[in-house]
C-alpha positions in Angstrom: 0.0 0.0 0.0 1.4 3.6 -1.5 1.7 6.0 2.2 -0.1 9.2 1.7 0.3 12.5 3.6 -3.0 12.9 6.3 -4.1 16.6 6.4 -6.6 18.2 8.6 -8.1 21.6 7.9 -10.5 22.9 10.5 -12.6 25.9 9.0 -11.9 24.9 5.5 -15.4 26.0 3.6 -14.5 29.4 3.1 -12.0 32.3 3.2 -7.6 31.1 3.9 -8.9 28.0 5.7 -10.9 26.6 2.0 -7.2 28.0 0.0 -5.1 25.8 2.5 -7.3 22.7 1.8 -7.1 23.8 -1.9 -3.5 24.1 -2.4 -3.2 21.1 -0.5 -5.0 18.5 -2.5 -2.6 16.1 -4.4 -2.4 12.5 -5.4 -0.5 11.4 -2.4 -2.5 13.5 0.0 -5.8 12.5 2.3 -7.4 15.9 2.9 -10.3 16.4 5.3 -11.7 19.5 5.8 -14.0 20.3 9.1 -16.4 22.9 8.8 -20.2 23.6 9.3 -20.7 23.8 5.5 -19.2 22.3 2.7 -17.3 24.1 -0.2 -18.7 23.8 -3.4 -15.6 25.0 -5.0 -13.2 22.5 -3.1 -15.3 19.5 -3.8 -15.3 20.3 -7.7 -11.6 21.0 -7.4 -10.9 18.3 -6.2 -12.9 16.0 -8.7 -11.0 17.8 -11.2 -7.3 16.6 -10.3 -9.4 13.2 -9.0 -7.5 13.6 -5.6 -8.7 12.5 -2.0 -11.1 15.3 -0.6 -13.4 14.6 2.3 -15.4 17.7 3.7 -17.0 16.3 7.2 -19.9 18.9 8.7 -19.5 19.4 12.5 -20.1 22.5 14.1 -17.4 23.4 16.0 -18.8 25.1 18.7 -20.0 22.3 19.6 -16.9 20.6 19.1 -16.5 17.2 20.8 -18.6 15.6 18.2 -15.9 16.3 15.6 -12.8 15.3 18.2 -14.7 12.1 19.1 -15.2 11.8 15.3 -11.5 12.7 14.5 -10.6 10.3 17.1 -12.4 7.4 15.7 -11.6 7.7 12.0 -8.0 8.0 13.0 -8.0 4.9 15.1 -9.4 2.6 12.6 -7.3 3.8 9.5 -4.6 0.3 8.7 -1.0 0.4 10.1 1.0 2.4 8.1 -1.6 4.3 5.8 0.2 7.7 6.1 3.7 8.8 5.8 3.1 11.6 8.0 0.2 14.1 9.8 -1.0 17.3 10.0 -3.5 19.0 11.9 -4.4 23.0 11.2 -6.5 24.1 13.3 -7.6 27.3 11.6 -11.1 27.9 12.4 -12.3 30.8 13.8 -14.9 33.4 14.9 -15.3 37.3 15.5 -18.0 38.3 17.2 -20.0 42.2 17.2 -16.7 44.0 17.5 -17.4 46.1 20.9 -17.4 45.6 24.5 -18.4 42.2 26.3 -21.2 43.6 27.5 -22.8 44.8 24.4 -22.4 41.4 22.9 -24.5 38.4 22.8 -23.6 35.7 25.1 -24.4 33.3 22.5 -21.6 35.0 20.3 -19.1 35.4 23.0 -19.5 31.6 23.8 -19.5 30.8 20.3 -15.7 32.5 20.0 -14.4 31.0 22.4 -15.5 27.7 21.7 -14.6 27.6 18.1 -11.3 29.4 18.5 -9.9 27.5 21.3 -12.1 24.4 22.6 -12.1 23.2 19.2 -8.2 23.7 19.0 -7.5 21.9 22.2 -9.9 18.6 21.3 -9.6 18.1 17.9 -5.2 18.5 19.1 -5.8 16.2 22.1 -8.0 13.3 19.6 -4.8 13.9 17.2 -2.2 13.3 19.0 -3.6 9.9 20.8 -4.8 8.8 17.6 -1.1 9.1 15.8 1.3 8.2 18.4 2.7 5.5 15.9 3.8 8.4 13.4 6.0 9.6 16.4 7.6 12.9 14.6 5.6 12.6 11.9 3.1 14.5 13.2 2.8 18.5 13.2 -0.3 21.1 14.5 -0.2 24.1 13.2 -2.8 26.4 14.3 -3.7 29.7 12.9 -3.2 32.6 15.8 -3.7 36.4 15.4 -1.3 39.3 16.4 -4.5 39.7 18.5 -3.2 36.9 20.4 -0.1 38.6 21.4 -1.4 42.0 21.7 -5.1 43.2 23.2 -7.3 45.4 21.4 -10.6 47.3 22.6 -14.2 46.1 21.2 -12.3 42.0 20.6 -12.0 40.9 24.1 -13.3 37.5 23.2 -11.2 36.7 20.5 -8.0 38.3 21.5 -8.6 35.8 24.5 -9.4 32.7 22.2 -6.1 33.7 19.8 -4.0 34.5 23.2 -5.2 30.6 24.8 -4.4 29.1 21.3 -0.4 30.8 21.8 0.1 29.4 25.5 -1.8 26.4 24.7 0.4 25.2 21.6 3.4 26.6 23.9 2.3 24.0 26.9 1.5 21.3 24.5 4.5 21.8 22.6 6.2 20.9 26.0 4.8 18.1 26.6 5.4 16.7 23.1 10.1 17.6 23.5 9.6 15.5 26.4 8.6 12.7 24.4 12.4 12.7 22.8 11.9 11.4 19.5 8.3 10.8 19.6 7.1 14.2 19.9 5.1 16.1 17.7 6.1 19.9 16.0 3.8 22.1 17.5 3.5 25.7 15.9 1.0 29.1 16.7 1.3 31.1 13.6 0.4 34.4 12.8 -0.8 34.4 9.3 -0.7 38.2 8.7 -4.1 40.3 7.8 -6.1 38.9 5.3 -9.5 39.9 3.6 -11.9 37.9 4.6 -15.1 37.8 6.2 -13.7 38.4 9.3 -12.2 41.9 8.0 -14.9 43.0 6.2 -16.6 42.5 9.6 -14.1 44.5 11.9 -13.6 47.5 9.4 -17.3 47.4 9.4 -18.0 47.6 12.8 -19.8 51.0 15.0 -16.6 53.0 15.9 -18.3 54.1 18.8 -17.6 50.8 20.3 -14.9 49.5 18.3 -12.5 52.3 18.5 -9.8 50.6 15.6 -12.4 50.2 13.1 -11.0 52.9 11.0 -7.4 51.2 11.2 -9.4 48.0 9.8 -10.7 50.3 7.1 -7.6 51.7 5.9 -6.2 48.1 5.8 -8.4 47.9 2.9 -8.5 51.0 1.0 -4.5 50.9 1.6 -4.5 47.4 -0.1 -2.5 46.1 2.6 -4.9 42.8 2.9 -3.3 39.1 1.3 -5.8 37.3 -0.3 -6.4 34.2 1.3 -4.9 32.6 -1.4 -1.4 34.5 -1.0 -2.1 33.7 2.7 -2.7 30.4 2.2 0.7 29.8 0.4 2.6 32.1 2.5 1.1 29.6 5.5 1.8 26.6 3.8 5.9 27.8 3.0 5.8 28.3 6.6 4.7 24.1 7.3 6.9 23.2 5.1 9.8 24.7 5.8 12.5 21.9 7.2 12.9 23.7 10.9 8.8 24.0 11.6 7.9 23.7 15.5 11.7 25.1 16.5 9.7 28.3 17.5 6.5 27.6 18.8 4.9 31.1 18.3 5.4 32.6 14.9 4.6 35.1 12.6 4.8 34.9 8.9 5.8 38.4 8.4 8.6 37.7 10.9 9.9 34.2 10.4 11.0 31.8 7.9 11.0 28.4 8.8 14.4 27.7 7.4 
């Protein structure tokens, strides 16, 4: 049996998540995208180059159905089916830009859930489900500057970006004191993007969201990637040969060598 590599894009119907799983698809790859919805676009690009695409629907803030899912379909894949793994855990939400208190709960819950529950299960139903792949195994997850700075009117998901860095930081201790058998763990910064999520923060009431004009003038500046350029900018960053020797990164910062 031919080894294949696994991928595992979380968020991967729409926006840098759906270019990832794009770029990715390949005759020796798996890739499985988890997302609410399915992309159109991805499943016909796929059939195209007749690759291995499978788009499973979870919602992931309600995300131990997908980890216990994850989990399973990992566990009963044949000995020596992949050459190697990868998890990106790149889903993510913005809620109302403003205050907490002027958002839903629902929303702030939401955030939270998505952005860093989801991270933590679907990493934790990874890495018990590959320990025979020993270093062939990375996580990357998709982090924000947010993360490593705060910002008014985003409380919830600079908080979801910031547990993502010191969660990948802890995990990515516990994985060098496996020797050997430890995966590469990596938070990366992707840099600013136009997506959704933009259109939503340069959108938002500056009376409560006091950077909304910054967000603005990210666009009229033309200082957003594409996802597609951020897709490709993400996936040099994977592939580079010294990936998880820095656990927090930034791809307008860092090359992984």
């Amino acid at each position: 049996m031919k080894q294949q590599e696994l991928y595992i894009v979380s968020g991967a119907s729409r926006g840098m998540g759906e270019a990832i799983a794009r770029q990715l698809l390949g005759l020796d790859h798996i890739v499985i995208g988890i997302s609410r919805g399915q992309s159109a676009a991805l499943t016909a690009a796929a059939a195209e180059l007749g690759v291995h695409l499978e788009q499973w629907q979870h919602d992931l803030s309600q995300p131990l159905t997908a980890a216990r899912a994850l989990q399973s379909w990992l566990e009963a894949q044949p000995t020596g089916r992949f050459s190697r793994a990868t998890l990106i855990n790149n889903a993510g939400v913005v809620p109302t830009p403003g205050p907490v208190e002027s958002v839903s709960l629902e929303e702030l819950s939401m955030a939270i859930r998505v952005g860093l529950e989801a991270t933590l299960l679907l990493s934790s139903a990874f890495l018990r489900a590959t320990t025979a792949l020993g270093r062939q195994r990375r996580i990357l997850n998709i982090s924000s500057g947010l993360g490593r700075r705060a910002m008014a009117g985003s409380a919830a998901y600079c908080a979801a970006k910031a547990g993502m860095d010191n969660l990948s930081r802890a995990m990515a201790l516990d994985e060098a004191a496996k020797a050997d058998e430890g995966a590469a763990i990596v938070s990366l910064a992707p840099g600013i993007i136009d997506t959704e999520m933009q259109a939503q923060l340069r959108g938002g009431d500056p009376s409560k969201f006091p950077d909304q004009a910054v967000f603005a003038n990210f666009k009229t500046s033309g200082q957003l990637l594409s996802p597609t350029e951020a897709a490709a900018k993400v996936l040099s960053y994977l592939g580079g040969a010294n990936f998880g020797t820095t656990v927090l990164a930034d791809v307008r910062e860092l090359s992984a060598g």
